[in-house]
N, C-alpha and C positions, 0 to 999 in steps of 0.2 A: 598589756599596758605599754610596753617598750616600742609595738607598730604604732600606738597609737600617739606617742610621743615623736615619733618618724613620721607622722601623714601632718601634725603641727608645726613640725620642724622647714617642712617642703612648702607649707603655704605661706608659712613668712619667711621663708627664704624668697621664694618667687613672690613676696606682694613686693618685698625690698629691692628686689635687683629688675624690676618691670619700669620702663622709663613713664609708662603711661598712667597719665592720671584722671580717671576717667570720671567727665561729667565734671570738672574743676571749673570747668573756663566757657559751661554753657551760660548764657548772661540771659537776664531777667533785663528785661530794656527799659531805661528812664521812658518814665512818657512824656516826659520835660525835653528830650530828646531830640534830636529831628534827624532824616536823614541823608547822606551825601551819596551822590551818585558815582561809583568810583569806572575805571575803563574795564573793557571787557566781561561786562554783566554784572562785576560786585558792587554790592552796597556796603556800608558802612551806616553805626548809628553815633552821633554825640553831641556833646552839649552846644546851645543854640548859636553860640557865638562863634563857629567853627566853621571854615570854607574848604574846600575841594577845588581843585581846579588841574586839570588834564593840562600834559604839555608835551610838545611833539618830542618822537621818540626814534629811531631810525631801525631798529629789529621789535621794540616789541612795544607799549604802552607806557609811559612814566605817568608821574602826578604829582600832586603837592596836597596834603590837608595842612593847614594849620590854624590858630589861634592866636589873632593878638592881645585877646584880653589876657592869657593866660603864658602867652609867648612861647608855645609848644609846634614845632614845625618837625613834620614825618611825611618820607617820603616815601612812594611806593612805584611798584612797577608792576605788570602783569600781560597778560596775551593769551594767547589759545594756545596749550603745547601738543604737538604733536610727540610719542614717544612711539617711535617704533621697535619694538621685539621688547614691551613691558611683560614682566610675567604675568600679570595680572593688574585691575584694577580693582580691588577688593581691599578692604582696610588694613588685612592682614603684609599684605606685599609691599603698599604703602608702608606700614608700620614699619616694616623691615627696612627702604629705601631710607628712610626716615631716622632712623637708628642707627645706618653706615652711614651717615652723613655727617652724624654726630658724632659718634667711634672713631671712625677714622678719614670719614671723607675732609668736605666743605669747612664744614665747621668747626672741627677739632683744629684745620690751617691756620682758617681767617680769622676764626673770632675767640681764637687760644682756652678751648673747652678743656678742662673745666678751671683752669688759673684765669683765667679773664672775663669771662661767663659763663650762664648756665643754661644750656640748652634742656628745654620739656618738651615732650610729643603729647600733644592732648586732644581731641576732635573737636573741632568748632564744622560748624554747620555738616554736621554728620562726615565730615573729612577730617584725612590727618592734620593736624597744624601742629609745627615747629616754634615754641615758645621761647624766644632769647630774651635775656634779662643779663646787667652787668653784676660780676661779687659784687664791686662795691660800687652804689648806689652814686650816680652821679657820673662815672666813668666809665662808658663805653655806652652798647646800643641797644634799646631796649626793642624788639622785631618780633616779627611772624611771618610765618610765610605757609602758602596751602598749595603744596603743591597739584600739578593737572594730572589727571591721567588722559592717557589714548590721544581727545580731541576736545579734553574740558579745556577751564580757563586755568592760571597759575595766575596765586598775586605773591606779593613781598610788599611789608610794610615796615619801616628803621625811621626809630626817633633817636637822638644821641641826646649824652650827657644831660639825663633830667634830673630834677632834684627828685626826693622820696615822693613826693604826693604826687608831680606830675607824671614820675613814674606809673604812680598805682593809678592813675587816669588813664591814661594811654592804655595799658594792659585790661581793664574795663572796657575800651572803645575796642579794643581789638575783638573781644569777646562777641562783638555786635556781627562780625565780617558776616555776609551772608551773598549765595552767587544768586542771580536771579534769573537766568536765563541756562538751568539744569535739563 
């Protein structure tokens, strides 16, 4: 009884202390929807009244989606990354990249994890993705980001200061990212 009370103890130790929440943020697409063409092979899906538009960049791709009916404006960036001496590109090495970043890299700096937001690693389109969201609703940036491996694409997507719903919309649309040219 006492191992078996130790093999319970271990799997909810580790579902609790695992950042990954898997299969959360695979999205079920409006068909109400449409889709925006973003740079470097991603698409993007959302609601109809929503524009994309490419803008020169000097190292790597910018853009702009936004909405005036809804007055939600996020910007993104992306390119082809080249990484040389990655350990691997497997979801696992990702995962790991992905997790120092948030631990102690990029984001524990910039985007003051976890007193200012909450970074999630979740897979959207069979890759890692980096899910930002601010504590408190309204104040700060609600983001994604997937990164490349070897000689894929890399996007980043930052809306700031939305209210609750347009929060919870953006984080929906984000859900749609898909590469297209894998």
């Amino acid at each position: 009884m006492r191992n078996l009370n130790h093999s319970y103890l271990l799997v909810i130790i580790l579902a609790l202390t695992s950042c990954k929440r898997v299969g959360k943020n695979q999205a079920t697409i409006d068909p109400l929807w449409h889709k925006l063409t973003l740079s470097s092979g991603w698409i993007i899906y959302a609601p109809p009244d929503f524009i994309s538009k490419a803008e020169r960049g000097i190292d790597s791709r910018p853009g702009i989606i936004y909405s005036k009916k809804d007055s939600i404006f996020l910007q993104y960036d992306s390119d082809i990354f080249e990484r040389n001496g990655i350990s691997g590109c497997d979801l696992k090495s990702h995962f790991a990249d992905a997790k120092a970043s948030i631990d102690t890299g990029f984001y524990k700096t910039f985007y003051k994890i976890p007193v200012s937001h909450i970074a999630l690693i979740d897979t959207i389109d069979n890759k890692i993705a980096i899910i930002l969201e601010p504590t408190r609703t309204g104040k700060g940036t609600v983001g994604i980001e997937i990164p490349g491996c070897r000689k894929e694409a890399w996007i980043g997507i930052t809306g700031k200061n939305l209210t609750a719903d347009k929060e919870k919309l953006v984080l929906e649309i984000y859900k749609t990212l898909r590469q297209t040219n894998k």
